[in-house]
KEKEZA-907786 format. One line per 4 residues: number of its first residue (from 1); their letters; for each residue y, z, x of C-alpha. Coordinates in steps of 0.25 Angstrom, whole numbers, plus 5000, padded with zeros to 4 digits. Example, Ala and Ser with C-alpha at 12.3 -4.5 7.8 and 13.67 -1.06 7.14 Angstrom:
<tordos>
1) as) 4982/5031/5049; 4996/5029/5055;
</tordos>
This chain:
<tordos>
1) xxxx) 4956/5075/5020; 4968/5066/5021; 4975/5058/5010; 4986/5050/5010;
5) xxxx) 4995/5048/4997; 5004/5037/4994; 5014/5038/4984; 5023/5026/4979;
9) xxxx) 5035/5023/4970; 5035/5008/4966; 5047/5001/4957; 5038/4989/4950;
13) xxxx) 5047/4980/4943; 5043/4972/4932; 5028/4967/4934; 5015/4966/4928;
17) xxxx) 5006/4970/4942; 4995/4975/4937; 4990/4971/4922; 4980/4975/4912;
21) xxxx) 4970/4968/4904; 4981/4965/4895; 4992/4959/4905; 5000/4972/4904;
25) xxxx) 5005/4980/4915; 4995/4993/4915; 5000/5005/4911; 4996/5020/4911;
29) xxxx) 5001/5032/4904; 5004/5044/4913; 5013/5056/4909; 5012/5051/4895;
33) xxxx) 5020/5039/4897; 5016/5025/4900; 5017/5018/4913; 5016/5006/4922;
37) xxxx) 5004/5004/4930; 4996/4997/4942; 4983/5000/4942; 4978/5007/4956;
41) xxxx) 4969/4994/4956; 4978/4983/4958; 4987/4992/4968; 4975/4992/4977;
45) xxxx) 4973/4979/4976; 4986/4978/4981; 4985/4987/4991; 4973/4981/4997;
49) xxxx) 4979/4966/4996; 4990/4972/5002; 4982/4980/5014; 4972/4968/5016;
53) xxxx) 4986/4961/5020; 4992/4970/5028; 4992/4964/5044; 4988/4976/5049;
57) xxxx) 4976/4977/5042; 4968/4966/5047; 4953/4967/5043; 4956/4977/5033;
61) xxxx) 4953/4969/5021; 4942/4967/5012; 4938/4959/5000; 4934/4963/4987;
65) xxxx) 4923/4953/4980; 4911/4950/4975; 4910/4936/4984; 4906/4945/4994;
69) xxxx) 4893/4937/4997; 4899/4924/4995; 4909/4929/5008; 4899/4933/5016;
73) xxxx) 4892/4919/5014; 4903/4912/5018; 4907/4919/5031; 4892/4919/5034;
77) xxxx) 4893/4904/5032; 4903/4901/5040; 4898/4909/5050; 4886/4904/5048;
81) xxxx) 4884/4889/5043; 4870/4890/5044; 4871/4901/5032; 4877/4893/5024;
85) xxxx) 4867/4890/5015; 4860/4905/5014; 4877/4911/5015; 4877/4916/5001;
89) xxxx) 4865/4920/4998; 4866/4930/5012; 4880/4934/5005; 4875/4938/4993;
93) xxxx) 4862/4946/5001; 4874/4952/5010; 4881/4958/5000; 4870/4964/4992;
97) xxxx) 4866/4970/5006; 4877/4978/5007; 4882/4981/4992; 4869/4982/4985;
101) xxxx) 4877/4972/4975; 4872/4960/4969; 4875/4946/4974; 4873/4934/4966;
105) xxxx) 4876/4920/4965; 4882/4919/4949; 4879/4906/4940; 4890/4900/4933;
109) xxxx) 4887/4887/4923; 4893/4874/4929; 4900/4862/4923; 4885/4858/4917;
113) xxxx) 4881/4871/4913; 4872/4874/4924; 4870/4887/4933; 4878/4887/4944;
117) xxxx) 4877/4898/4955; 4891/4903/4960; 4890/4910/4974; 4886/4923/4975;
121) xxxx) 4897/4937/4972; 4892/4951/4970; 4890/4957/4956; 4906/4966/4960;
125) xxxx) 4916/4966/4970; 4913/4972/4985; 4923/4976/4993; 4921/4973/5008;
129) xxxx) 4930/4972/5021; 4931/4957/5025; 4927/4963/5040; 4914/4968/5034;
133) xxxx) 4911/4956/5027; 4911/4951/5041; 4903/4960/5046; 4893/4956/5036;
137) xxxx) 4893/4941/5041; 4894/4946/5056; 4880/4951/5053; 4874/4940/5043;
141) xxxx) 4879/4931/5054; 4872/4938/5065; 4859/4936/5057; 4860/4922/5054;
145) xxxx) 4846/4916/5059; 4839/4927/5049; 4849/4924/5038; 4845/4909/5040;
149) xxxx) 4830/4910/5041; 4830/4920/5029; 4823/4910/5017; 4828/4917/5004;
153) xxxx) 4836/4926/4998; 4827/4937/4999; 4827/4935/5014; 4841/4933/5015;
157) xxxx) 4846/4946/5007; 4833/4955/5014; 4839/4950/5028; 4853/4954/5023;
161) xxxx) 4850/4965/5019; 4845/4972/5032; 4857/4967/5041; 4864/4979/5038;
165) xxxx) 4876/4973/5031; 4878/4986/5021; 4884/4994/5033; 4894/4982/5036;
169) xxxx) 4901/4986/5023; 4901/5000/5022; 4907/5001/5037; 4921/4998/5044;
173) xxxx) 4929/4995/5030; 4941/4988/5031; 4953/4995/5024; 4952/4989/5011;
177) xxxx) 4939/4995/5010; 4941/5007/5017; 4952/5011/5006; 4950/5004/4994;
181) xxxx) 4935/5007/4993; 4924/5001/4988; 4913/5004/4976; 4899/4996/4976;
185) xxxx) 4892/5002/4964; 4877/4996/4969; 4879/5003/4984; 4888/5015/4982;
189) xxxx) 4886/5018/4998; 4894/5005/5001; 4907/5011/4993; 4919/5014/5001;
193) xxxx) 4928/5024/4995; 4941/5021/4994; 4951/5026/5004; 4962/5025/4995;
197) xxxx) 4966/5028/4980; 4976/5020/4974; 4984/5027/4960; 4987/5017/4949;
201) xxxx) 5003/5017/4949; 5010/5021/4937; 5024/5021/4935; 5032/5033/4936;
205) xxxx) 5038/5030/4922; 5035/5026/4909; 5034/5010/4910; 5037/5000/4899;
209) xxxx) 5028/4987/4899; 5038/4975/4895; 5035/4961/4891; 5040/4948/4897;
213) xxxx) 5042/4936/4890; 5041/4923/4896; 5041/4909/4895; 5039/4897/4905;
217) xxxx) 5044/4883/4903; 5037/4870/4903; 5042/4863/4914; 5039/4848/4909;
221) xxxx) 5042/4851/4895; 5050/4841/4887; 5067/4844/4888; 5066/4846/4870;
225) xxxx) 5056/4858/4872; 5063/4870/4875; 5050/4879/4873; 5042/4887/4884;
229) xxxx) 5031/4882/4891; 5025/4896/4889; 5028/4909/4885; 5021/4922/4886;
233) xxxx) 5024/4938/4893; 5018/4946/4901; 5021/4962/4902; 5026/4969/4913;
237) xxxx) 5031/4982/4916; 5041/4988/4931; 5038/5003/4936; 5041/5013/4945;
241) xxxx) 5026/5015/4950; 5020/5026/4958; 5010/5024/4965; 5000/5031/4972;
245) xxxx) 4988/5031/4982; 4979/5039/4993; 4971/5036/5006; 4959/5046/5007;
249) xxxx) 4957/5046/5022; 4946/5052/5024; 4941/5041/5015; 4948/5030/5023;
253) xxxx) 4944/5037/5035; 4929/5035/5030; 4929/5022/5025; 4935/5017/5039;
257) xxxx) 4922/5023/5046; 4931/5034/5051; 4941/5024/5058; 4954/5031/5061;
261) xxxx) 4962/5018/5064; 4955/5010/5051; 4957/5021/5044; 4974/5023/5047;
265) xxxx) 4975/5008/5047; 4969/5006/5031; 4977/5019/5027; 4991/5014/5032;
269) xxxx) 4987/5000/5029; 4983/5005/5013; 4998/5012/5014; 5004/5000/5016;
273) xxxx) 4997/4992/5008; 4998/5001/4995; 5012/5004/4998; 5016/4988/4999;
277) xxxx) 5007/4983/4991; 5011/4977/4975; 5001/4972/4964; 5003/4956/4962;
281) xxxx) 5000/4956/4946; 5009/4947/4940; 5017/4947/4954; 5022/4933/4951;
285) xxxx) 5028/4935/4939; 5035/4949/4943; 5036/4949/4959; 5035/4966/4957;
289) xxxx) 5035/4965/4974; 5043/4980/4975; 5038/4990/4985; 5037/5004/4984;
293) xxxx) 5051/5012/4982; 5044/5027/4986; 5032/5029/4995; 5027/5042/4998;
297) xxxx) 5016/5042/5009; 5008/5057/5011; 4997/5062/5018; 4987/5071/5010;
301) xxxx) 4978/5082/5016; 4972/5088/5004; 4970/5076/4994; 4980/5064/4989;
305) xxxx) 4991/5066/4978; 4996/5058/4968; 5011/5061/4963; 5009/5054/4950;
309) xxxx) 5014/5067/4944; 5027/5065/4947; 5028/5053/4936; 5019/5062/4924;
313) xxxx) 5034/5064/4920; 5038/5048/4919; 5051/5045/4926; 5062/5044/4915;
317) xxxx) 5067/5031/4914; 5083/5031/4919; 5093/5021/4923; 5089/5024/4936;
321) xxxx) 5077/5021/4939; 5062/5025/4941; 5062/5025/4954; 5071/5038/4960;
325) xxxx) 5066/5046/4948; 5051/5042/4952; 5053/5044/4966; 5061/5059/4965;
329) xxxx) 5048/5062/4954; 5040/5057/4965; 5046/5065/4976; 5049/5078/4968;
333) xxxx) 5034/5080/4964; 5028/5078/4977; 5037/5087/4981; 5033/5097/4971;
337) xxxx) 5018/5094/4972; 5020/5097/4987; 5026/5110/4984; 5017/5114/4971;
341) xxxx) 5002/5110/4978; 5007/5115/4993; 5000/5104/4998; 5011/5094/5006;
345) xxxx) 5004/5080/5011; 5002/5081/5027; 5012/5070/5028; 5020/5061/5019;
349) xxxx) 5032/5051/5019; 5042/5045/5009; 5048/5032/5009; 5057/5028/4996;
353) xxxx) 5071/5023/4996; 5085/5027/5001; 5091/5027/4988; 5081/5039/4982;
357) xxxx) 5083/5048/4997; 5099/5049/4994; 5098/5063/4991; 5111/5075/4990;
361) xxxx) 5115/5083/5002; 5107/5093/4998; 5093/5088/4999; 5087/5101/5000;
365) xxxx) 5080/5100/4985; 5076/5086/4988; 5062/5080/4985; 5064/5068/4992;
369) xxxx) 5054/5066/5006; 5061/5062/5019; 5061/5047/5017; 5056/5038/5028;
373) xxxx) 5053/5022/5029; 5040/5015/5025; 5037/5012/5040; 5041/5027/5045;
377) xxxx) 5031/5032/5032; 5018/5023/5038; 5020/5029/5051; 5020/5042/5048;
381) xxxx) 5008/5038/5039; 5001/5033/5050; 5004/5045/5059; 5000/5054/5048;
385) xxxx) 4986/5046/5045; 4982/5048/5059; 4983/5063/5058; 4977/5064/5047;
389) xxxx) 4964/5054/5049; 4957/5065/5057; 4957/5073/5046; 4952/5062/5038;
393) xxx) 4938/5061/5044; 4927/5060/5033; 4919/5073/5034;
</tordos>
């Protein structure tokens, strides 16, 4: 088995960037004490928006939807003009051959209170690779005279259903479906466990939720009215987060069809991404665009870790800061964990700033890793995934 941690210390200024059904930042309370939160939920969106972007990831995206049958009908018809008319119908018998899911056009009541039909979507979301979609009208294409000659439904969906589109989606995942899984209650055997577990992030410290109030100015409005054009406030909360997620290789490994290459190349790429990436709630009216301060990287050949223990104790609040304090806790118990459990990662890297390695002449008691640069950190990842992937054949 391999695993590999990561472990980030984020300074969040003032921002709302992940809200609850009441417009508030979400909160939890660990050690007794309340603190900011972002749900693990909108850091993976994140992260896969930002994986899906990343240039050295081309064709690793997917697309989560319930229009699923409505894009296979419209590659299919511009592939296939002649189609056209049948294109939905097919798209809709297309996904239901593969998902067991229902597909159906829904009504909605017009402007004169007549049924209209809307085109088809699926009864949840499916998450599938935009490379397998195409896969699917690669092979609906390639049975075009059948598809054309077919006189109903009926015919259309039996026909579908033999041309052995299931297999197209539970092979050769792209990244995004290779790490972030998939769950399809009507077809369990086409779930993808999930390569990766993302942690919510909590702040290290007990967090205050603040209000502000704000107003906005009529532009046009008469020189003798001196009121606002609106008023209103939002809440908003700023953080030291810690943030935390794992890679299961061997389930990466898996998902890939035993690639070595896809699978190092969605694990790096799922480094960066998480690492990088920001939630945008309320991005406009906070621009909360801060990059991670402390990133600790390490390989695992027992099971993953969390430190999430070295903030039960909440930081104190100081004059100084959250984030030395957050990062020496951070550092001290992996340290300590290390020693107590016996159990040192295979490999790990720390990369956090100047100001926290500035350390007495007499280091010897020190907690602090050897400090190297973000680029030097996935380098060394990438050497120490290699190693490791052999060991993470599925068994």
């Amino acid at each position: 088995m391999a695993f590999f941690d990561i472990h980030i210390l984020q300074n969040v200024p003032p921002s709302n960037i992940n809200r609850d059904q009441d417009g508030s930042p979400k909160t939890a309370v660990f050690g007794g004490v309340k603190r900011a939160r972002v749900s693990s939920q909108a850091w993976k969106r994140a992260t896969r928006t930002a994986f899906e972007a990343d240039g050295a990831l081309a064709g690793e995206d997917a697309v989560r939807t319930r229009h699923l049958p409505q894009m296979i009908a419209d590659q299919l018809a511009e592939r296939v003009p002649d189609l056209k008319g049948k294109a939905d119908a097919i798209g809709m018998a297309a996904a239901t051959a593969m998902f067991k899911v229902a597909a159906k056009k829904p009504k909605k009541k017009g402007e004169d209170g007549k049924p209209v039909e809307e085109r088809p979507v699926t009864e949840y979301l499916l998450f599938l690779g935009r490379t397998q979609i195409n896969k699917v009208v690669d092979t609906l294409a390639a049975h075009t005279q059948a598809l054309a000659d077919a006189k109903t439904d009926k015919d259309l969906a039996d026909l579908v259903a033999g041309l052995g589109l299931k297999e197209l989606g539970v092979t050769a995942h792209p990244g995004s479906v290779a790490l972030f899984g998939r769950m399809v209650a009507n077809s369990p055997d086409t779930g993808v466990d999930a390569g990766c577990q993302v942690a919510h992030a909590i702040s290290t410290h007990e967090a205050i939720t603040e209000f502000d109030y704000f107003t906005a100015v009529d532009d046009e409005q008469n020189d003798d009215n001196k009121g606002a054009g609106m008023i209103g406030s939002l809440e908003f909360n700023s953080a030291t987060l810690y943030r935390y997620a794992t890679i299961d290789l061997r389930t990466l490994h898996s998902n890939h069809d035993q690639h070595d290459e896809s699978t190092l190349k969605s694990a790096l790429g799922f480094i960066r991404a998480f690492a990088t990436s920001m939630p945008t709630g309320k991005a406009n009216t906070f621009a909360h665009h801060t990059r991670p301060e402390v990133i600790v990287l390490s390989l695992r050949k027992d099971r993953p870790v969390s430190h999430i223990d070295a903030f039960e104790r909440p930081v104190p609040r100081t004059s100084d800061g959250y984030l030395a304090a957050s990062a020496t806790a951070l550092f001290t118990h992996i340290a300590d964990a290390d020693e107590q459990w016996g159990d040192i990662p295979a490999w790990t890297a720390a990369i956090y700033p100047s100001a926290l390695a500035h350390q007495p002449t007499d280091d010897s008691d020190s907690k602090l890793p050897q400090r190297v640069t973000w680029k030097t950190a996935l380098e060394q990842a990438e050497e120490a995934l290699a190693k490791a992937l052999p060991e993470a054949q599925a068994k």
